[in-house]
N, C-alpha and C positions, 0 to 999 in steps of 0.2 A: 576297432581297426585291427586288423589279422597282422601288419608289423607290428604293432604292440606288443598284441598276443605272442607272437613268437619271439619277441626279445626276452618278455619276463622269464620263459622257458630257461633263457641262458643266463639273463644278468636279475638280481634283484629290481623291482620297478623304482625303488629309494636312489639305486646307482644311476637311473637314464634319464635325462633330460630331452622334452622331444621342441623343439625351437620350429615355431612355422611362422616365417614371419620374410622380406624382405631379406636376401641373401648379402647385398647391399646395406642395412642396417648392421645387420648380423656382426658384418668383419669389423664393423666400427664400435662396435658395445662390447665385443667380447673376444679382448685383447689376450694371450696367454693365458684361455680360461680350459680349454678342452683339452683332454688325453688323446682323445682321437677326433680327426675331421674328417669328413667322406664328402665326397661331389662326385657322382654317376650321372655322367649324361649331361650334363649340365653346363662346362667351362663357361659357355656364352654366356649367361648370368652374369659373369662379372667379365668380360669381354674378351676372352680369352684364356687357353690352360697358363700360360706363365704367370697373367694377371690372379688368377685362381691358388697357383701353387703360393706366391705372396704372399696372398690375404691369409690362408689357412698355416701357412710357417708362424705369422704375426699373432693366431687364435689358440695352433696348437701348443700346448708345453714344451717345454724343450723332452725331449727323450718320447715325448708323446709320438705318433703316426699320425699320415694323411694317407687316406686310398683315393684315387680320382679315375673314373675311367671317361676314356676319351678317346675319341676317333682318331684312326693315322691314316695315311697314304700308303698302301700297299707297293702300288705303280703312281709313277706320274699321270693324275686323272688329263682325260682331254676335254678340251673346250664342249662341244656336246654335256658330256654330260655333267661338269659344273654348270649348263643351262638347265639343264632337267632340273638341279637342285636349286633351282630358283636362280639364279646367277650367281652361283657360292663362286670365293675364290683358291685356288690352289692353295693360297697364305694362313686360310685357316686352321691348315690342321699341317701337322709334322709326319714324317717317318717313325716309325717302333723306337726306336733306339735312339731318334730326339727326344721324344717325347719323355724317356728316360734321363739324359743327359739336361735336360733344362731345368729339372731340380736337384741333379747335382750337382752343377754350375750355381746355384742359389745357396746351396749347402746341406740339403736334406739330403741324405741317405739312403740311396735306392735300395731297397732292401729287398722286393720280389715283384715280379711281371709276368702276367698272363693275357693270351690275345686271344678272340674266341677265332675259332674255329670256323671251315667255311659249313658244316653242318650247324653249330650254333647260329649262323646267319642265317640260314635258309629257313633254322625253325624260326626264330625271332622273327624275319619277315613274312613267314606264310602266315604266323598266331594273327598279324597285326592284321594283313592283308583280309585273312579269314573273320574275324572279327568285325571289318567296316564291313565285310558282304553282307554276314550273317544279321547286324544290325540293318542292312537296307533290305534285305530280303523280308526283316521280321517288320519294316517299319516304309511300307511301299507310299504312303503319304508323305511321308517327311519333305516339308518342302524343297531341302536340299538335297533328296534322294538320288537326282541325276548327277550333281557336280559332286558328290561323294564318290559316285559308282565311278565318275569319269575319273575322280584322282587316285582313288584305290588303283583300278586299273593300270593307268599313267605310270603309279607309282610302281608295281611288278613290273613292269616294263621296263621301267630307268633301272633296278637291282637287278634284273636278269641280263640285261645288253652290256651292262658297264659294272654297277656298285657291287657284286659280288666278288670279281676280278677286282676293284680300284678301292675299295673301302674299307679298313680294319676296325676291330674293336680292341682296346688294352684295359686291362685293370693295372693301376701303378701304385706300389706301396712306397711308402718315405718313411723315414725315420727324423723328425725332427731334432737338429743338435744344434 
């Protein structure tokens, strides 16, 4: 596995525990066990970033870090395009600077925040976009080769009309105390 591979590079392999298992087990077996927790991408796993931030306060040591990155609301999305995304609702995601203040309202430590960029989004979505193509181009049988092409598609659509203007990305560090 190439994260492996590049962890050993930094940390002894004796120092890293790699846990793949139910994210939901996880928070209940391993109470005040880690130095550090990380959830990219992910909050909905446990249904929610507050619910997320919780679990990982209750896992990590105290003086230990949580990094989670998680989507904001740049602007107030409109109705359209919370349909595009399946009928997401506004409630699920916060502002920048919520997102920040909800675990310090918990008691963790904001210690540093970064949001990507509207270039980091364009490359993120084109790699993605580029990839179901190139996978339907290389693979014209696939039974699902039309409803792929039609959601890849679909989906540039929804990111260039709305989700680039309406959609953030943040990395959030804590400091557990």
């Amino acid at each position: 596995m190439a994260l492996k591979q590049q962890a050993q590079k930094r940390i002894p392999e004796e120092k890293i525990t790699y846990i793949v298992q139910d994210a939901k087990q996880v928070i209940s077996e391993y109470v005040n066990h880690f130095d550090v927790g990380i959830c990219v991408g992910s909050t909905h796993a446990l249904g929610s970033l507050e619910l997320t931030l919780q679990a990982l306060k209750r896992n990590v040591k105290k003086g230990g870090f949580i990094l989670v990155g998680e989507g904001y609301w740049k602007k107030k999305p409109i109705q359209k395009y919370l349909n595009a995304l399946g009928g997401a609702d506004e409630s699920e995601l916060k502002k920048h600077h919520e997102n920040v203040f909800i675990g310090e309202r918990m008691g963790i430590v904001p210690i540093w925040s970064v949001v990507a960029s509207d270039d980091d989004w364009d490359e993120y979505e084109a790699l993605y976009a580029m990839s179901m193509e190139k996978y339907c181009y290389e693979n014209p049988n696939d039974p699902d080769y039309h409803s792929m092409l039609n959601k890849i598609r679909s989906w540039k659509r929804t990111y260039l009309t709305w989700g680039r203007d309406t959609l953030g990305f943040g990395l959030y560090l804590f400091q557990n105390q």
